[in-house]
C-alpha positions, 0 to 999 in steps of 0.5 A: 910657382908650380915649377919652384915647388916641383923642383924645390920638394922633388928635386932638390932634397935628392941632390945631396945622393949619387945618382947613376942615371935618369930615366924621363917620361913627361912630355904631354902638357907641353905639346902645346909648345913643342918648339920651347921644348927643344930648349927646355928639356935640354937646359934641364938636362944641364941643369940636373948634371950641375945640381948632382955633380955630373957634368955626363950624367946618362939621361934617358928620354922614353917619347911619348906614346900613342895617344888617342885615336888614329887619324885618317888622315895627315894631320898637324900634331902637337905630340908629335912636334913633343917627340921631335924635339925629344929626339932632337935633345937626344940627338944633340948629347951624346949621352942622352938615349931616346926609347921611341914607344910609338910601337911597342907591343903591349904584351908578348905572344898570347894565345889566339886559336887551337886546331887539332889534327889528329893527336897534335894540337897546332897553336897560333898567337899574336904578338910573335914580333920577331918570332917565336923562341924557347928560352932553354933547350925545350919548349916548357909549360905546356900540358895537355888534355883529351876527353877525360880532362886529365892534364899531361905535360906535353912535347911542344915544338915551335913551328914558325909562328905556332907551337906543335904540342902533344904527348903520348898520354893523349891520343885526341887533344881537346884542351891546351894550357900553358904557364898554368901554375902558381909558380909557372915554368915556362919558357916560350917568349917571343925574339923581342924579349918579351914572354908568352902570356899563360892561358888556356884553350878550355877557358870558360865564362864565369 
């Protein structure tokens, strides 16, 4: 009954529209049974293209992700058989993609520590992925602060992994802050495609 309302209320009311694609994240509650799943998800596809009228409707699977905790050893896993036959479907239909996620990062460069040498102020992150990259000519979004705690926008230069940030207002950096703004502006995203998280080296405790 569950499978007759969910298509019946979700499903059914929407064929009537044109439809450019589907994207699809389900998988878990049946990881239990992965090897119907290669049957399934596939006879589904084909139904949905029937029902819309698109014999090559583009239907993209995104895998399941990480789940749990890891294990330290080999083990059998039934998510894992889920993702098998999730790429098996994509991998049978020409126009069925797979996003595999088992290692997407959760968020792009963030802020890790700050070592001053002089007036510079050498940033590193994690998250930098491919690397590190400005969007645009110069780094933007950076400002930094001596002992008076007064901001100045600061030159930033990428150097491999960290950011080189200084300005001649500031001859001795105690405070760094990027995209620290309502409206920010800037640019520092990693060769992934995903963007520098704001932050602050004077963070504080509330």
């Amino acid at each position: 009954h569950v499978v007759t309302v969910l298509h019946n209320g979700m499903l059914a009311p929407l064929t009537p529209y044109g439809i450019k694609g589907a994207i699809w994240y389900q998988g878990e509650s049946n990881a239990s049974r992965a090897r119907q799943y290669q049957t399934l998800l596939p006879t589904m596809i084909g139904d949905w293209r029937n029902q819309f009228r698109q014999g090559d409707l583009p239907f993209f699977i995104v895998q399941l992700a990480n789940f749990k905790k890891v294990q330290e050893q080999p083990v059998e896993s039934g998510w894992a058989e889920l993702r098998e036959a999730q790429a098996m479907t994509a991998a049978n239909d020409t126009n069925v993609g797979l996003a595999v996620i088992t290692d997407i990062e959760h968020l792009g460069p963030t802020f890790r520590e700050m070592q001053v040498n002089g007036s510079q102020a050498r940033l590193t992150f994690d998250g930098v992925g491919a690397g590190l990259v400005a969007r645009g000519d110069e780094v933007k979004g950076f400002a930094i602060a001596g002992s008076d705690g007064e901001f100045h926008w600061a030159q930033a230069e990428i150097d491999g992994d960290t950011v080189i940030v200084s300005s001649p207002a500031v001859t001795a950096p105690t405070a760094v802050r990027y995209n620290w703004a309502d409206n920010p502006i800037g640019n520092l995203f990693n060769n992934n495609g995903l963007p520098a998280a704001p932050f602050r080296t004077d963070a504080h405790a509330w």
